[in-house]
C-alpha positions in Angstrom: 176.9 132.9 -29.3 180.2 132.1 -30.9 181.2 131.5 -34.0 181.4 128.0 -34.0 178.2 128.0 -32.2 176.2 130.0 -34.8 177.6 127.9 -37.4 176.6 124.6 -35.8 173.2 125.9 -34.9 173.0 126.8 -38.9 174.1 123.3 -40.3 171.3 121.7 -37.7 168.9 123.7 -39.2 169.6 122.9 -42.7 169.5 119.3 -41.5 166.0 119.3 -39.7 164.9 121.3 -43.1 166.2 118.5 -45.2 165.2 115.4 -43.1 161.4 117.2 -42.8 161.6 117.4 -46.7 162.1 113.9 -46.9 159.8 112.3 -44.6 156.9 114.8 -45.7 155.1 112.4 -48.1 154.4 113.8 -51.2 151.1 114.0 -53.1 150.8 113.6 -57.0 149.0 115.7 -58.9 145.0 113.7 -58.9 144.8 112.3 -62.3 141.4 113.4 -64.8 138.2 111.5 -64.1 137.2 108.8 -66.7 134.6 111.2 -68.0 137.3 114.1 -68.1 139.3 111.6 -70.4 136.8 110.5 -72.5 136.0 113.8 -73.3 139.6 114.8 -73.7 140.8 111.8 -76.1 137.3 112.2 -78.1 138.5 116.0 -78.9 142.0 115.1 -79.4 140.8 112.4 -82.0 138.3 115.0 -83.9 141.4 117.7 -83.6 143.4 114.8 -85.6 140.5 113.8 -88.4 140.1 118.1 -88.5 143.8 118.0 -89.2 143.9 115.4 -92.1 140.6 116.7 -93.9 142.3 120.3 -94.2 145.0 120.4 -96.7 147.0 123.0 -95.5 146.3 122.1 -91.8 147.8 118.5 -92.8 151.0 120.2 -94.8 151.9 121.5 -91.1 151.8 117.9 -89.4 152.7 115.9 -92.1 153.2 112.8 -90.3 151.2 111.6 -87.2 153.1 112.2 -83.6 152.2 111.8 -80.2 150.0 114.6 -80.2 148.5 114.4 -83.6 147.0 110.7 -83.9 143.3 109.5 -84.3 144.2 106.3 -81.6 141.1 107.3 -79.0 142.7 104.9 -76.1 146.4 106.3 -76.4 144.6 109.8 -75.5 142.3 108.4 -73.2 145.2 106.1 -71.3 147.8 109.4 -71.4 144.9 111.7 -69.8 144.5 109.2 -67.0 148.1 109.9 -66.2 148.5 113.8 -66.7 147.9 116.6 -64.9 145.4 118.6 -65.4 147.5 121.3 -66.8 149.1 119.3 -69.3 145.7 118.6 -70.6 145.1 122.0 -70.9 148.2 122.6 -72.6 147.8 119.9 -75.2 144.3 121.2 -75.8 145.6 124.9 -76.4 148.6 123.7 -78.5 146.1 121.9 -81.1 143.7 125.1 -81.2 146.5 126.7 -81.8 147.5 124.9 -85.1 143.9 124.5 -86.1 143.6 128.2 -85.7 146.6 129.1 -87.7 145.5 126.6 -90.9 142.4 127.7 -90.6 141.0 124.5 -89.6 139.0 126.1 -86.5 137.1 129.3 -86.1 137.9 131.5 -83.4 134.9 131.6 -80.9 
């Protein structure tokens, strides 16, 4: 095989690759059952009152944000949407805080 040869046989390669890349349908992630959410956005919304009703917890989030809010159907709507590791994540990021200000217990 020649050069030229090899090199065509290369760039038709990297052309199947790329056309089977995009005709391959993807798949999202599958979204949290309702009861998953409900679940989820009822913890996030107790994490939040947990929060407030600890003085020093509420000096670290002095201001409500997306993660730290007692609005049950924001949570519940976002959860619907996420992946299930970003509701693991958010879950571990609030233990975290509620850990460190003594607002939870560790288990």
């Amino acid at each position: 095989m020649t050069w030229s040869q090899s090199y065509h046989a290369r760039i038709l390669v990297l052309v199947f690759a790329g056309f089977t890349l995009l005709i391959t349908p993807s798949f999202p992630a599958q979204a949290a059952s309702e009861q998953r959410c409900r679940e989820y956005a009822t913890s996030a919304v107790a994490d939040y009152h947990q929060l407030r009703n600890i003085p020093k917890c509420s000096k670290l989030r002095p201001e409500d944000t997306v993660r730290w809010h007692p609005q049950f159907d924001r949570h519940y709507d976002w959860c619907r949407q996420a992946e299930t590791a970003w509701l693991t994540s958010e879950t571990k990021k609030r233990d975290a805080l509620l850990l460190e200000c003594g607002g939870r217990a560790i288990p």
